[in-house]
C-alpha positions as CSV (number, residue, x, y, z in Angstrom):
1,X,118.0,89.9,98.4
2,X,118.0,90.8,101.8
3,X,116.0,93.7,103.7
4,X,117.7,96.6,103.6
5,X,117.5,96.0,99.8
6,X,113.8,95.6,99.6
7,X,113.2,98.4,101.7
8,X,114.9,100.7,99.7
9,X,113.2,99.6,96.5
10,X,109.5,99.9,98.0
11,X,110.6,103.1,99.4
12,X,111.6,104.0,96.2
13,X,108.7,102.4,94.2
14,X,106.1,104.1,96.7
15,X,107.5,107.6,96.1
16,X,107.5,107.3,93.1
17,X,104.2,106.3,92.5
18,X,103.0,109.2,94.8
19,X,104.4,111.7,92.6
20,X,102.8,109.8,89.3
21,X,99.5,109.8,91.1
22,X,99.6,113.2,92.3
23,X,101.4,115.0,90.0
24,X,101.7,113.6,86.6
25,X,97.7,112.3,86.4
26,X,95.8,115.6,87.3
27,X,97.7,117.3,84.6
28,X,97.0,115.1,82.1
29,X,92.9,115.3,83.3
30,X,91.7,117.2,80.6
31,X,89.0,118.4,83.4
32,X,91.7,120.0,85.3
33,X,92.3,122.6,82.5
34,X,88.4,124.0,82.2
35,X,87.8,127.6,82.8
36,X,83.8,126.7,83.2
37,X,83.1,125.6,86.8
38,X,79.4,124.3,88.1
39,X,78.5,124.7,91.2
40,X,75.1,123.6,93.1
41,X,73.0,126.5,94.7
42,X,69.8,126.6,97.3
43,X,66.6,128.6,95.7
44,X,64.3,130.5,97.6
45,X,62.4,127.5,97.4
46,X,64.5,125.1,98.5
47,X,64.9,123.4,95.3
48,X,69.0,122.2,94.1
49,X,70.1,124.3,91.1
50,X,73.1,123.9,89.1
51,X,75.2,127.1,87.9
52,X,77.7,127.1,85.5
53,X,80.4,130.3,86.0
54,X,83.9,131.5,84.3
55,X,86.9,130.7,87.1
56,X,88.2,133.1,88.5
57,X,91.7,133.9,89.3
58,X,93.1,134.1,92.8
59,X,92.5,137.4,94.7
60,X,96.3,138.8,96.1
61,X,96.0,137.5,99.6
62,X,94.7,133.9,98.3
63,X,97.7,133.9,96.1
64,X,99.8,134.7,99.8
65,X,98.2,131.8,101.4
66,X,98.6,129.6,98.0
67,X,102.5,130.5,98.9
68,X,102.5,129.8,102.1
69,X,100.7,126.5,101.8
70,X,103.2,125.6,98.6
């Protein structure tokens, strides 16, 4: 096997597994699909709270930027 040949396949190899890892495996996260979000939140007191809220869909102008950044 010479180098051109094992350059290809760990080109290949490494693509591919950057489109398993960042593609394929959040869709199958069963988190990813929630429509309940939590976020954390600063009381008057200073005191950590944790909310829990409905997601939201995008506003028009996020979805432009969404675009863009796609």
């Amino acid at each position: 096997m010479n180098l051109k040949n094992v350059a290809l396949f760990a080109g290949f190899f490494f693509a591919t597994l950057a489109i398993f890892t960042q593609g394929v495996l959040p869709m199958l996260e069963p988190q990813s699909r929630q429509v309940k979000v939590t976020k954390v939140v600063r009381t008057d007191l200073g005191e950590l709270k944790w909310m829990e809220h409905e997601a939201t869909n995008y506003t028009e102008s996020e979805l432009i930027g969404r675009q863009v950044y796609i």
